[in-house]
N, C-alpha and C positions, 0 to 999 in steps of 0.2 A: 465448552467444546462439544457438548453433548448433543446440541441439533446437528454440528457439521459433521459428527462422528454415525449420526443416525441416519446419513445422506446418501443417496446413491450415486452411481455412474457406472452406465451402462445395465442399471440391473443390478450392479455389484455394490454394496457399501463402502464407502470411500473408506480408507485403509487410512487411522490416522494415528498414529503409536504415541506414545508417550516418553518421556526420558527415563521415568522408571521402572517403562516394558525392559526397553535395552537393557539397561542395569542389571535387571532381574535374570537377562541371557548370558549375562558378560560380555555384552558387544555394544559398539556405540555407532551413532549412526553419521551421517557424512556429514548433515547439517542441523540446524534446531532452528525449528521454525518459530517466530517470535510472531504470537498472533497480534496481542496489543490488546487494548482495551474494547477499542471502538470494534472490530474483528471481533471480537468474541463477544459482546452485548450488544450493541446497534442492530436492530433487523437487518439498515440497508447494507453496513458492512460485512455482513456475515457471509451473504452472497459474495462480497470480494475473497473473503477468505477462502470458501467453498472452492472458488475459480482455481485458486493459488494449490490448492488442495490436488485439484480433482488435475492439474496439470502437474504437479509433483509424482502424482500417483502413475500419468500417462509416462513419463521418463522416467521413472522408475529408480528417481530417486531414493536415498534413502534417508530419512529425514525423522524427525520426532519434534513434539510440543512438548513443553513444563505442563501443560493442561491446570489443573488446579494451583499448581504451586507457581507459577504464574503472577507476578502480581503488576501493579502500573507502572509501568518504568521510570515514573517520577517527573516526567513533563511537564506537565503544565502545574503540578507546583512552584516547578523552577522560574518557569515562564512569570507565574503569577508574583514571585517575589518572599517562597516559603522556600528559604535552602535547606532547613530544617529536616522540615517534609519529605524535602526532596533527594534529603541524604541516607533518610532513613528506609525509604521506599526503594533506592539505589543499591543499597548495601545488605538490603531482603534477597533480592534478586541477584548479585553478586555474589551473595552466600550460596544460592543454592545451583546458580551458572559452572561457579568453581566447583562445588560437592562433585558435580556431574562431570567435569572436565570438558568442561565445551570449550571448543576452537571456534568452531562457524557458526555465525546466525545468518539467517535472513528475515526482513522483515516486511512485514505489511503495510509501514505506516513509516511516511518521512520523520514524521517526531519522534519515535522508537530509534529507528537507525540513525538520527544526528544523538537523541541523548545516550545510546548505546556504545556508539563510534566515538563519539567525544570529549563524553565526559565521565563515563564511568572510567576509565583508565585512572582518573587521579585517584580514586577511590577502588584500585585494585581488581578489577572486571578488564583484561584486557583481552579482546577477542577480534576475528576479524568480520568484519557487518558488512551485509552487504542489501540494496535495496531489492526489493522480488522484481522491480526492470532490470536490475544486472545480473541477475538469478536467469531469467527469461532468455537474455541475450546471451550469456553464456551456452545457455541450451540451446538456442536455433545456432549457433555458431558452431558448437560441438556435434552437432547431428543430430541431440539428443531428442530435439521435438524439431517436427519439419512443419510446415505451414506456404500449401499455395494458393493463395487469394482467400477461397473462403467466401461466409456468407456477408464478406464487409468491401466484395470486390468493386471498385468503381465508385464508394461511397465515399460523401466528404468527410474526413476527421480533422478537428482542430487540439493541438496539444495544450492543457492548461500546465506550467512548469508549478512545480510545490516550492513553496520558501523553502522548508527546510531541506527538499531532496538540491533544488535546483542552485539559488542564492549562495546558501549553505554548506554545499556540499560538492559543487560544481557537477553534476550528473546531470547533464545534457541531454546525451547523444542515447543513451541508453536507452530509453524510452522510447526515441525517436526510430533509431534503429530498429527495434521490433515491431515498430507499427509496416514500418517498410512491406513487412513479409505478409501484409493484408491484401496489397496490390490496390490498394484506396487512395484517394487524391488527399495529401496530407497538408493541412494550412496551414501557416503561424497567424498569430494576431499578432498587430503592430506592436504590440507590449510582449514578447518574450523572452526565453531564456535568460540572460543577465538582466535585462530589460523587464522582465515580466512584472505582472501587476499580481500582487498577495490574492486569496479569496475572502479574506478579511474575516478567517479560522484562528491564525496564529497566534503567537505569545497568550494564550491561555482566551483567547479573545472568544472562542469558540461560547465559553460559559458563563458570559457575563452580558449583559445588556449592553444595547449600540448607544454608546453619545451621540449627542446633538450635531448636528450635520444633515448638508442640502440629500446625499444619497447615501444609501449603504453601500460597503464596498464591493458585496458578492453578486449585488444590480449593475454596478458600473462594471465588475470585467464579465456579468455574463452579458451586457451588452455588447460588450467586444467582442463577443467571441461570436454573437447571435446574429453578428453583422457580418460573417463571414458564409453564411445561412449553410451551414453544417448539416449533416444528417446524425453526424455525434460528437459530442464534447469527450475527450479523454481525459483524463486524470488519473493521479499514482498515488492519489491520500482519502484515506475515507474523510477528512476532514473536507479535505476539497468538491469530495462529490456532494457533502451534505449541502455544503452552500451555494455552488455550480446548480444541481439539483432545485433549489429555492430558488435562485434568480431565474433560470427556466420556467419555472411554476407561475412567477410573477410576472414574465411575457406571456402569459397562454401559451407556451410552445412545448409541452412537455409529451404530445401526443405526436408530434412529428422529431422533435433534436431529443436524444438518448444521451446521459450522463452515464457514461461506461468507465472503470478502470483497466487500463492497459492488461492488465490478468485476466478480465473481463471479456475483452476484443480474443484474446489469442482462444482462451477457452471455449469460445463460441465458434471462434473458425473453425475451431477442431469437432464442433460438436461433441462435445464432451461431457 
């Protein structure tokens, strides 16, 4: 967390506390921001993070990271077929969720908030998770952060859905809703929401080499979406932007269509 904690906004250094700042005051904070893996290593996701940050900061939320003690939420072991792994890395994180008494998360990353939300409970982590689009909509619905049109006014956006936020979790509208408040022409591709087609990220897919087959999966849905001739692709998963991202790359089209996430869009309208 040390690049996003060395970040500014406005001039000012983003404000990003830690669980055992609070601690240390005897106070706890409203929410615990669950950065993930990809958010805190990934170059491109860091910039997701930063968004998610630097818009926390603007509403004035009050919010904290585990920072170091932080560890992988145990995804894509699980995915990959290590429950082993995936109990052990669960029950790290559980140890030290509980230490702190955390109630709320938010997260960065659909795979975080489904294995957070659903399956640490058997294994004694119950909390209530929420994805940073419902975090968003929440706050333009409360007042907390306002947005009129912005630098995204009259541009086409097209929604990519995430397996695990959308499929998984039925979280629709949420995303959708806060793009609303860009005042931009909003698309669907013919494959969404229930409907929608994977980025061909998921189940652990992300780290392993592509089988045999006429196309990869993240060329045929950013075909879909490049056919709707977009000025930005949205998406709510670092996983999603990395492949979205690559199928762009591999139409030459990465100098006119933007791969943004939804924290992204809002943070930008605000100039923030």
């Amino acid at each position: 967390m040390s690049d996003i904690q060395q970040s500014t906004i406005n001039n000012q250094p983003l404000s990003v506390p830690t669980m055992a700042d609070f601690m240390a005051k005897g106070e706890s904070p409203e929410i615990l921001f669950w950065v993930g893996c990809a958010g805190s290593f990934d170059d491109r996701a860091k910039k997701i993070t930063k968004a998610i940050v630097k818009i926390l900061n603007h509403a004035n939320v009050k919010f904290a990271v585990l920072g170091t003690e932080e560890s992988c939420s145990g995804d894509p072991a699980k995915r990959a077929g290590n429950e082993f792994l995936f109990q052990m890395q669960a029950m790290t994180n559980i140890n030290v969720l509980n230490g702190y008494e955390v109630k709320k998360i938010v997260t960065g990353c659909p795979h975080c908030f489904n294995t957070l939300k659903n399956e640490y409970p058997a294994l004694g982590g119950n909390y209530e998770v929420i994805h940073h689009t419902q975090l968003l909509q929440d706050l333009l619905n409360s007042g907390r952060i306002k947005i009129e049109g912005g630098s995204f006014k009259g541009k086409k956006i097209t929604f990519h859905d995430p397996c695990y936020l959308g499929r998984a979790n039925d979280v629709y509208e949420a995303p959708r809703s806060v793009m609303i408040n860009l005042d931009a022409e909003l698309m669907e591709m013919k494959r969404s929401k229930a409907n929608g087609l994977c980025c061909g990220a998921g189940g652990a897919q992300m780290f392993k080499e592509a089988e045999k087959g006429n196309k990869e999966v993240n060329i045929e849905r950013s075909e879909e979406a490049l056919a709707l001739n977009p000025d930005v692709i949205a998406v709510g998963c670092p996983f999603c932007n990395t492949m979205m991202t690559d199928g762009v790359k591999h139409f030459n089209k990465e100098n006119t269509v933007k791969v943004l996430d939804v924290a992204e869009l809002i943070a930008q309208a605000k100039d923030l």
